[in-house]
C-alpha positions as CSV (number, residue, x, y, z in Angstrom):
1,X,0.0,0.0,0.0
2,X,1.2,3.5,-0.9
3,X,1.5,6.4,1.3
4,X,-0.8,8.1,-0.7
5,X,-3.7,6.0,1.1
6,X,-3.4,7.6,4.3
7,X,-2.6,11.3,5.5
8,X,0.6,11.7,7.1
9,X,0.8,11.5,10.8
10,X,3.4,12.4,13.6
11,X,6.7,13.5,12.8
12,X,6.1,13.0,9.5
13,X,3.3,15.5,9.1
14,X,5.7,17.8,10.8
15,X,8.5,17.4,8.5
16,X,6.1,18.2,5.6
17,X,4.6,21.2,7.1
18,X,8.1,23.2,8.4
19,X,8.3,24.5,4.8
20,X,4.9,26.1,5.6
21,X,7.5,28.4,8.2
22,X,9.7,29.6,5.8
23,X,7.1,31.2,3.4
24,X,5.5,32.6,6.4
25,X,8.7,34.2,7.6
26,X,9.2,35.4,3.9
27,X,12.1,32.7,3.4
28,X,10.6,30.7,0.5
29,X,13.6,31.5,-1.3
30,X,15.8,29.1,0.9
31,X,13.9,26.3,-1.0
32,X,15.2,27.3,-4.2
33,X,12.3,27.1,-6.3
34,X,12.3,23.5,-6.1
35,X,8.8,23.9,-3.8
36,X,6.5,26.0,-3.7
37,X,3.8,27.0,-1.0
38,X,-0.1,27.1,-2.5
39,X,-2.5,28.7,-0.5
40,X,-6.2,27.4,-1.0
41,X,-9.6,28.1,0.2
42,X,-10.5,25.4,2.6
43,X,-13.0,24.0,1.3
44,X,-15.5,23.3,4.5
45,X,-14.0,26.5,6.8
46,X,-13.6,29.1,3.9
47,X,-10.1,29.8,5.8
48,X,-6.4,29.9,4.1
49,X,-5.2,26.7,4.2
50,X,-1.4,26.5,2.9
51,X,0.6,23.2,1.6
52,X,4.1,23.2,0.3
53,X,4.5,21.0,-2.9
54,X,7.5,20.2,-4.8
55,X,7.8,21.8,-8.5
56,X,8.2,18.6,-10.9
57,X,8.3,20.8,-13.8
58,X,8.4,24.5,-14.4
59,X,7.8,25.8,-17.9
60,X,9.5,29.3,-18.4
61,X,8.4,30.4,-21.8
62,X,4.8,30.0,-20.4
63,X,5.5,31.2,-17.0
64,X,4.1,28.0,-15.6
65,X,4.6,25.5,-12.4
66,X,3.5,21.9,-12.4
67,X,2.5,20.2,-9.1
68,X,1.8,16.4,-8.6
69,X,-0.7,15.8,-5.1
70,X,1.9,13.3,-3.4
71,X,-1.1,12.1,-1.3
72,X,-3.3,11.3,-4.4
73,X,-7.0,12.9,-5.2
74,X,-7.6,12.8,-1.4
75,X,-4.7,15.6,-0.3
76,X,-6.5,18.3,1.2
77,X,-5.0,21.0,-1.1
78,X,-6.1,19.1,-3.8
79,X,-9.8,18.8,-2.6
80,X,-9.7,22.5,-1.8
81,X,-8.5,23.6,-5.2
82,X,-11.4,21.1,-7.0
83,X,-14.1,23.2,-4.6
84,X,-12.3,26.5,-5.3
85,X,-9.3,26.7,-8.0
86,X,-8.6,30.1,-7.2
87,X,-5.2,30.2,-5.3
88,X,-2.0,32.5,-4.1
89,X,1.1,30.7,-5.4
90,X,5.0,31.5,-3.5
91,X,7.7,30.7,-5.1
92,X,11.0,31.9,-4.2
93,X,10.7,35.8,-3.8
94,X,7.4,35.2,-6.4
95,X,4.0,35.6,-5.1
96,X,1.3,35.8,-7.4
97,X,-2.8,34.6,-8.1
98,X,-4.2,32.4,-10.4
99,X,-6.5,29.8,-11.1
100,X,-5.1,26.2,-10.6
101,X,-5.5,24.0,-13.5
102,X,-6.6,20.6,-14.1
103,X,-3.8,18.3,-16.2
104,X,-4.8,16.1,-18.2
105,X,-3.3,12.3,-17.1
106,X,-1.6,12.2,-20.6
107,X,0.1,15.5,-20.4
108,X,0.7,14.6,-16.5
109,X,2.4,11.4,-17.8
110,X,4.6,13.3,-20.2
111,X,5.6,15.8,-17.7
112,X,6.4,13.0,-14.7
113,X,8.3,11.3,-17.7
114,X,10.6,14.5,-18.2
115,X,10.8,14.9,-14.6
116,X,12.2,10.9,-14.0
117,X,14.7,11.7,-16.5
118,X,16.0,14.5,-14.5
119,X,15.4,13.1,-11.5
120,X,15.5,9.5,-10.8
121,X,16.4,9.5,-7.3
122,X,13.5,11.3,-6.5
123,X,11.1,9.8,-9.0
124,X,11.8,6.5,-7.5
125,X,10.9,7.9,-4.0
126,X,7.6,9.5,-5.1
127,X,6.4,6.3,-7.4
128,X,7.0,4.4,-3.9
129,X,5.1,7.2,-1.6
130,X,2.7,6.6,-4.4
131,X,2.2,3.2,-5.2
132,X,4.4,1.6,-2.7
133,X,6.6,0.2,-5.3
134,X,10.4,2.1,-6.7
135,X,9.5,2.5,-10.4
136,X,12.2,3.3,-12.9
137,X,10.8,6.1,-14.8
138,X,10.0,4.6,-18.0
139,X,7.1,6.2,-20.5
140,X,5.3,3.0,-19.4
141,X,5.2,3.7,-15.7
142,X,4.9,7.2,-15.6
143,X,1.5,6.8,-18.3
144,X,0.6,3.8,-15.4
145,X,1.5,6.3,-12.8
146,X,-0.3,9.6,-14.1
147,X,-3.9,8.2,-12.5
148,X,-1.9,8.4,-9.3
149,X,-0.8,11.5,-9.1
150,X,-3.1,14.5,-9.8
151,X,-1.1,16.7,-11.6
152,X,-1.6,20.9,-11.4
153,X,-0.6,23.6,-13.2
154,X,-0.3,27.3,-11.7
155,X,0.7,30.2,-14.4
156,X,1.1,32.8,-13.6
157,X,-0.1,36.1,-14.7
């Protein structure tokens, strides 16, 4: 069973929320633009709710950042962003607004493809947090893996 079956608890949960810290303290730029920190709508409180994600792929002639929902359909950023796409994006010193889209699984498959050939370390680490097994990173496995792993992109504007 994958992590992405159950919400993170503990330390865990802890070590994936610190980053929220930094772009509170205005130190997002520590992370290198490698993360970035959404901040949704909550979808049942109507309060900001704020997740740090990891950039799989940033597209600079279109000014846009692709996300992947390490915890599956059932991440709570996620579900906010399907009730209310609407979101604040920081990146680095960046802070901008936009409206979170939807990626399509092929285009998310392409994209997690490019992103295991850059990096495989980390791919393998995410298809096991996903799926609970190390994939390689072939187009194969990332068009099985797609389903998986929600994929969102935030341009911005």
């Amino acid at each position: 069973m994958g992590l992405s079956e159950r919400k993170p608890t503990g330390i865990l949960r802890w070590f994936l929320r610190a980053p929220i810290l930094l772009y509170r303290l205005r130190l997002g730029w520590l992370l290198t633009g490698h993360f970035l920190m959404l901040t949704t709508t909550g979808r049942k409180s109507g309060r900001p709710r704020y997740a740090v994600v990891e950039v799989v792929m940033y597209d600079k002639p279109n000014d846009t950042y692709y996300v992947v929902s390490g915890w599956g359909r059932g991440s709570d950023w996620y579900r906010n962003l399907q009730k209310n796409p609407q979101v604040r994006v920081d990146v680095g010193w960046r802070r901008f607004k936009t409206k979170a889209g939807f990626v399509p699984e092929e285009t998310a498959a392409q994209v997690l493809y490019d992103y295991a050939r850059r990096f495989p370390a980390a791919f393998k680490q995410i298809s096991k947090t996903l799926t609970g097994e190390v994939l390689t990173g072939t187009q194969e496995e990332c068009t099985r893996l797609a389903p998986s792993a929600p994929m969102v992109s935030l341009r911005a504007k």
